[in-house]
C-alpha positions as CSV (number, residue, x, y, z in Angstrom):
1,X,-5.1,13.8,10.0
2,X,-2.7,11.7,12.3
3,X,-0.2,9.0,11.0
4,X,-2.6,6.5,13.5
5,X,-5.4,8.0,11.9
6,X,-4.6,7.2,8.5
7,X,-3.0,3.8,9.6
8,X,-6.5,2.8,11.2
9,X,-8.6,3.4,8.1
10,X,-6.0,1.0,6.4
11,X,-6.7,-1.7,9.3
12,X,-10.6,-0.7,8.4
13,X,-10.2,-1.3,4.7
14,X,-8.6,-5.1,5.1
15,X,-11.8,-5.8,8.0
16,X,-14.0,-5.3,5.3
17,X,-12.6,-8.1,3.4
18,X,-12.4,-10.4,6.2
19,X,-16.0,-9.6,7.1
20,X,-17.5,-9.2,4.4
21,X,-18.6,-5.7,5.2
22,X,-19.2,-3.1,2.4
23,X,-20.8,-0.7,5.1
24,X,-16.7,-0.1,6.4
25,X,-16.4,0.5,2.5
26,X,-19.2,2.9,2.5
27,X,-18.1,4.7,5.2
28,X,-14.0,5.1,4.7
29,X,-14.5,6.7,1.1
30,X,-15.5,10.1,0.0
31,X,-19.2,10.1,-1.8
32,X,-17.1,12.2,-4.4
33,X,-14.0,9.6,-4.2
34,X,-11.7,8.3,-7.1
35,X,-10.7,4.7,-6.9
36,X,-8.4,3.4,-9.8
37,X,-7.7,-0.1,-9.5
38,X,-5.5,-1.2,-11.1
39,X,-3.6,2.7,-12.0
40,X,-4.1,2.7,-15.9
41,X,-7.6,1.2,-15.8
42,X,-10.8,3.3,-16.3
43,X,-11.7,5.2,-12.9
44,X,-14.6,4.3,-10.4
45,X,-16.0,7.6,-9.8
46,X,-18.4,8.4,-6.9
47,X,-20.1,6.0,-4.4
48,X,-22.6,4.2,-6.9
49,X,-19.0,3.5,-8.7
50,X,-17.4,2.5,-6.3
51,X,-20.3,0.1,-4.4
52,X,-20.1,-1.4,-7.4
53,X,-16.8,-2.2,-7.9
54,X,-16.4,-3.7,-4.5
55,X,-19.4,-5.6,-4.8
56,X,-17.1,-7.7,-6.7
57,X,-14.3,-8.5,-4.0
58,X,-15.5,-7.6,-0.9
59,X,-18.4,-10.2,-0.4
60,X,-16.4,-12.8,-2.0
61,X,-13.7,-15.5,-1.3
62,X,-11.0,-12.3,-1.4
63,X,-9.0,-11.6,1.9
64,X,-6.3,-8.8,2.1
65,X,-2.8,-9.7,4.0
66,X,-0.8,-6.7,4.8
67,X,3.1,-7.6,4.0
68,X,4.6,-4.6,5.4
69,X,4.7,-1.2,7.2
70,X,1.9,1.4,5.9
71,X,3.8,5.0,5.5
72,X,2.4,8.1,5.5
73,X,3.3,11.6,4.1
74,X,1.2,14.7,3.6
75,X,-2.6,13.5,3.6
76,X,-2.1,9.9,1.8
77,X,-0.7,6.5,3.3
78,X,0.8,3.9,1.1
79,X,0.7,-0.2,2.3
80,X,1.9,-3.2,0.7
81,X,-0.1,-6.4,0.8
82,X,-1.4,-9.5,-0.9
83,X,-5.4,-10.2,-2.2
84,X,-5.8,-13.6,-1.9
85,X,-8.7,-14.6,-3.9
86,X,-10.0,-18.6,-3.2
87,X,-7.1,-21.1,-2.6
88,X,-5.0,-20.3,-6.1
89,X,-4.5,-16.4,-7.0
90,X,-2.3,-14.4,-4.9
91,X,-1.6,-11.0,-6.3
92,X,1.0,-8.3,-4.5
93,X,-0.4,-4.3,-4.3
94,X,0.3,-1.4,-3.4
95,X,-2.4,0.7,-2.4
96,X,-1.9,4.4,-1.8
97,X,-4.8,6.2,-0.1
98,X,-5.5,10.1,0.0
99,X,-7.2,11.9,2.1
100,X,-9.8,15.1,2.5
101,X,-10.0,17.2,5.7
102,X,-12.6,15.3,6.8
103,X,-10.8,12.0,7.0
104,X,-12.0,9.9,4.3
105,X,-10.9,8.3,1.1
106,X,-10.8,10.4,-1.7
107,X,-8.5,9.0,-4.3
108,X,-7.4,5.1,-3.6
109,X,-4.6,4.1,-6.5
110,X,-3.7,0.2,-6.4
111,X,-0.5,-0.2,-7.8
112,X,-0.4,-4.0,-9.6
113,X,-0.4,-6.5,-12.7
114,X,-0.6,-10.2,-12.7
């Protein structure tokens, strides 16, 4: 998998906050996948897991503002940005996204407190 590749499923992720769209969500991870969010917390195992957590965020008032350059190495890609949820909370993440041979999500660490 490309840099542009990886880069794209990033641009992907932050579209389905700004639309709203859990179908990008369902179709950038891994039915297996990992998401731990924050790192430390109790994992979201597998697609009924992981549905559920985003059902949380991703049809909500939360929008995702990239604040720098993704980078990629080996088969993950790391970008910095901000969640804003509603008009008050503004939290700063790192994600870091890994990768399967077939190109989606299979681990996705978020690197944050408040």
């Amino acid at each position: 998998m490309e840099a542009i590749d990886k880069i794209a499923v990033v641009n992907r992720y932050i579209q389905a906050f700004a639309e709203s769209n859990m179908d990008i969500i369902r179709d950038i991870f891994a039915t297996d996948a990992v998401v731990e969010d924050p790192v430390g917390s109790e994992p979201h195992v597998g697609m009924a897991a992981i549905e559920a957590f985003y059902e949380m965020s991703v049809p909500g008032p939360t929008t995702l503002e990239l604040t720098g350059t993704p980078r990629c190495a080996g088969n993950a890609v790391a970008f910095p940005f901000n969640a804003v949820v509603g008009d008050d909370l503004r939290i700063e993440i790192i994600d870091v996204f890994e990768f399967n041979d077939a190109g989606k999500v299979v681990s996705m660490r978020a690197y944050w407190s408040m």
